[in-house]
N, C-alpha and C positions, 0 to 999 in steps of 0.2 A: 658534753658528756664524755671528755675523753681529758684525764688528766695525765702529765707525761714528765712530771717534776713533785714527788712528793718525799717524806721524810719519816722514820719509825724511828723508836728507841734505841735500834742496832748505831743509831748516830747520834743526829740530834735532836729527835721529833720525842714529841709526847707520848705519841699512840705508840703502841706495840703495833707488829703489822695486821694482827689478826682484828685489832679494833678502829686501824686505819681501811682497814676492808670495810667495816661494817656502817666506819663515816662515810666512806666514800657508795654504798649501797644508797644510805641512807640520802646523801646528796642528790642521786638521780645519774651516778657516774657509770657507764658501760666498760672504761676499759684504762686500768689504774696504772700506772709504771711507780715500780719501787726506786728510789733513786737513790739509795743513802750515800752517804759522802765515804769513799775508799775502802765498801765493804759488800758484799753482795749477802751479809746472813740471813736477813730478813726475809728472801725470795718466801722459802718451801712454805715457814708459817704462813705467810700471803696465799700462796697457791691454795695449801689447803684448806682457809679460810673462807675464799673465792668459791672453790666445790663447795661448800656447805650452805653456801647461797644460788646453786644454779640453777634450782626448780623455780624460787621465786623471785632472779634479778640475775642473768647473765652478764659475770662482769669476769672482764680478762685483766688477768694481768700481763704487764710488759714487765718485763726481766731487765733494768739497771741497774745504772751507779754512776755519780758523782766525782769526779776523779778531780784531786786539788793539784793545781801546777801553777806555775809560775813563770810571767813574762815581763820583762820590762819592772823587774825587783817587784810584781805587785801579783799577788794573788790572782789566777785564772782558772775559773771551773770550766770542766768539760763532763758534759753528759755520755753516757754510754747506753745504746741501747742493745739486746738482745746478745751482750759476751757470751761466748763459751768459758761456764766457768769453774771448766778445769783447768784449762791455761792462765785465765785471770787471777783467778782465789788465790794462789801461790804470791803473783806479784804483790797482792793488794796486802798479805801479811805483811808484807817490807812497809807497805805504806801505813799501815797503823800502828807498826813499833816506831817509826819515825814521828806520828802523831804522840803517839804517849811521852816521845822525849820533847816535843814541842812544850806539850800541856805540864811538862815538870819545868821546864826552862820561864813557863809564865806564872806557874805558882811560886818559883823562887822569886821570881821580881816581885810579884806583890806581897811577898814575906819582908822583902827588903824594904816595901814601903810599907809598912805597918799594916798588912791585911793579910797577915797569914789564915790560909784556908786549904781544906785538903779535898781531893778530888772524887768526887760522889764513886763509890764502886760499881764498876759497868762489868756486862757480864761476858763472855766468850763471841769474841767476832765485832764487838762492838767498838766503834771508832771513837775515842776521845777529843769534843770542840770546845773553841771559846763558849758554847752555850753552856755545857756544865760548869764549868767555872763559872759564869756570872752567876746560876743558879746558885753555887756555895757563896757568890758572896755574897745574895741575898738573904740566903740562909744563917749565914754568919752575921747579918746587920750592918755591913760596911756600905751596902745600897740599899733601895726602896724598892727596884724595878732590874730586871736583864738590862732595858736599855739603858738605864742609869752607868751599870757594869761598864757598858762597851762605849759609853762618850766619856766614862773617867777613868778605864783602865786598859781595857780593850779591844780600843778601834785601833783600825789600820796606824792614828799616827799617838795610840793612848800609850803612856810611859809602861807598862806590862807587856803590850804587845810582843809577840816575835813570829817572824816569818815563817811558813813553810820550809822543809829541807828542802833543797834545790831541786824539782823535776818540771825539766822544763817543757811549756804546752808542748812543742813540738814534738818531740816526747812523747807526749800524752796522748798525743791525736795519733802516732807510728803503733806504740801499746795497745789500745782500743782496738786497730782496725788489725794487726796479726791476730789480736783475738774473737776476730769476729764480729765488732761490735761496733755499730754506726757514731762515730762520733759527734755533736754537735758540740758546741760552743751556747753555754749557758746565760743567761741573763748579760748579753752582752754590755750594753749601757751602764753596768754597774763597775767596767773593766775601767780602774785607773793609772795603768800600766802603760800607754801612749795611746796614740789616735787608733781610734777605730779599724778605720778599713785599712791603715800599714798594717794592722795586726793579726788583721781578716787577711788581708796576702800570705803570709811568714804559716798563718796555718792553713790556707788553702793548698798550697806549697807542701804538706804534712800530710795532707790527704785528709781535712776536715768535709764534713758532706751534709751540716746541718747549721742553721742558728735556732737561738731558742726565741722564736718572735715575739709570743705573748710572755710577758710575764708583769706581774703587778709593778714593779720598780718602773715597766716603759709606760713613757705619756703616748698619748695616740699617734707623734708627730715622729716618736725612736719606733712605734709598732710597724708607719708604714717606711720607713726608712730602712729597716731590715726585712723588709717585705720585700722592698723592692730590691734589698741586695741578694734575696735568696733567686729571684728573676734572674737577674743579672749573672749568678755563679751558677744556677739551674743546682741550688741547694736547696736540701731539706729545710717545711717549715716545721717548726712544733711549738710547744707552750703548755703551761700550767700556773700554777699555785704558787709551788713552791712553799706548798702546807707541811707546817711544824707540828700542829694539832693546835687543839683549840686551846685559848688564850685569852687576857686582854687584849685592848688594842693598841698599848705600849711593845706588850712579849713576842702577840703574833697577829699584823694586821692583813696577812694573806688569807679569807678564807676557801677552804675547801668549792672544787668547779667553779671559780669567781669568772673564768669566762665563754662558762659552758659549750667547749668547743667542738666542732662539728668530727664525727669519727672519719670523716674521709681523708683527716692530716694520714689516721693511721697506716693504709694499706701501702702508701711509698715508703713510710720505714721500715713494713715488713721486706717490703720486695729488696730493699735497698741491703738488710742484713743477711737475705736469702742468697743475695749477688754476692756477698764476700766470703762467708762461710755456711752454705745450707745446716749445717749441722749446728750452728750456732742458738739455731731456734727449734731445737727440738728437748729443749730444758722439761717442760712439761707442762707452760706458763699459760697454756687456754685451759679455763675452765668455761669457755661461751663460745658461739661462732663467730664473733666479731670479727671482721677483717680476712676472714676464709674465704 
């Protein structure tokens, strides 16, 4: 019942957040985290969405974001739980004009290779991903499928690709926690940047305080692997979805609460975001008692 990795429109999710509230009711979910990738706009519509559900399904929401960095030249997410974000929202502008110049540096490539496409218009606050792009070039006929998109143009090693500007995790995990905000390290096992737990050091060392354990990419054998490294670091665990919205099973084979997880991960994030900046969590993000 407790999703703590999810996605809206403000990135690169389907749902608007106010109908990712009403999937996420509908699912049997108590207590949702917004996570979009280097934006926090989506919160308030969530919030107020959430109230209009509290007579009949108390569901809180959790106040993040997704923060894209970079380690070892390879892509590294880091989750953020409960920023203060008046400190945040400032930086995270830098990080979305840095994506808009990404996603023009990818549409020139694939103009070069004979798939000129231009880029769906997103509205205020909203982060620009390889997702919309593959969407135009489905929409343009140069694919069949998103995933088609990202094994022929771009994946990590597809001729369109291009890397994040340079902010490195470490960085990222420094960022998060002056503002407030519990860092975790996201879908770890998806990291192709070097070994594991060297990388787990470099951001332990940064003041990381969480892994993301569950997540549908882990086989049960990475789930208790990072299980037991959260033992071992006496870190946070968490997990989710990592819901795009609904989809095929090529676009999006995460469905919404896929691991129905118990609400008792939640009350050490709270406590844990309480311990760095009390005020950090006074956004406005209950609409339920959960976790009080």
């Amino acid at each position: 019942m407790l999703e703590l990795h999810c996605h809206t429109t403000y990135s690169d999710g389907t749902l608007t957040p106010a109908e990712l509230v009403q999937a996420a009711v509908t699912a049997g979910v108590r207590a949702l985290a917004i996570t979009d990738h280097d934006t926090l706009a989506g919160w308030e519509e969530a919030i107020a969405a959430a109230h209009q559900w509290a007579l009949d399904h108390a569901l809180e929401i959790v106040p993040g974001v997704e923060l894209s960095t970079v380690w070892g030249d390879r892509s590294l997410h880091l989750l953020g739980f409960y920023p203060n974000p008046a400190q945040l929202a400032p930086v995270l502008q830098d990080h979305i004009a840095g994506r808009k110049r990404r996603a023009q540096q990818i549409l020139d490539k694939l103009a070069a290779l004979g798939c000129p496409v231009e880029m769906p218009k997103l509205g205020v606050g909203m982060a620009p991903g390889r997702p919309h792009i593959a969407k135009a070039l489905v929409d343009a006929g140069y694919v069949q499928t998103a995933q088609e998109a990202f094994e022929r143009f771009l994946g990590d090693d597809g001729p369109a690709y291009v890397q994040y500007e340079k902010f490195l995790a470490t960085d990222g995990v420094r960022l998060l926690r002056e503002c407030g905000a519990v860092p975790v390290w996201a879908h770890p096992h998806l990291f192709r940047g070097g070994p594991l737990e060297e990388t787990l050091t470099a951001l332990l060392d940064a003041g990381l305080m969480g892994l993301e354990v569950y997540h549908p990419s882990h086989t049960p054998g990475q789930i208790e692997r990072l299980a037991a490294l959260c033992d071992r670091h006496s870190l946070l665990k968490t997990g989710g979805s990592d819901y795009h919205g609904p989809g095929d099973s090529a676009d999006q084979p995460y469905p919404l609460n896929r691991f129905n997880l118990p609400l008792c991960l939640l009350l050490p994030l709270q406590r844990a975001a309480q311990a760095l900046v009390p005020q950090a969590c006074e956004f406005g993000g209950r609409s339920g008692s959960i976790g009080k």
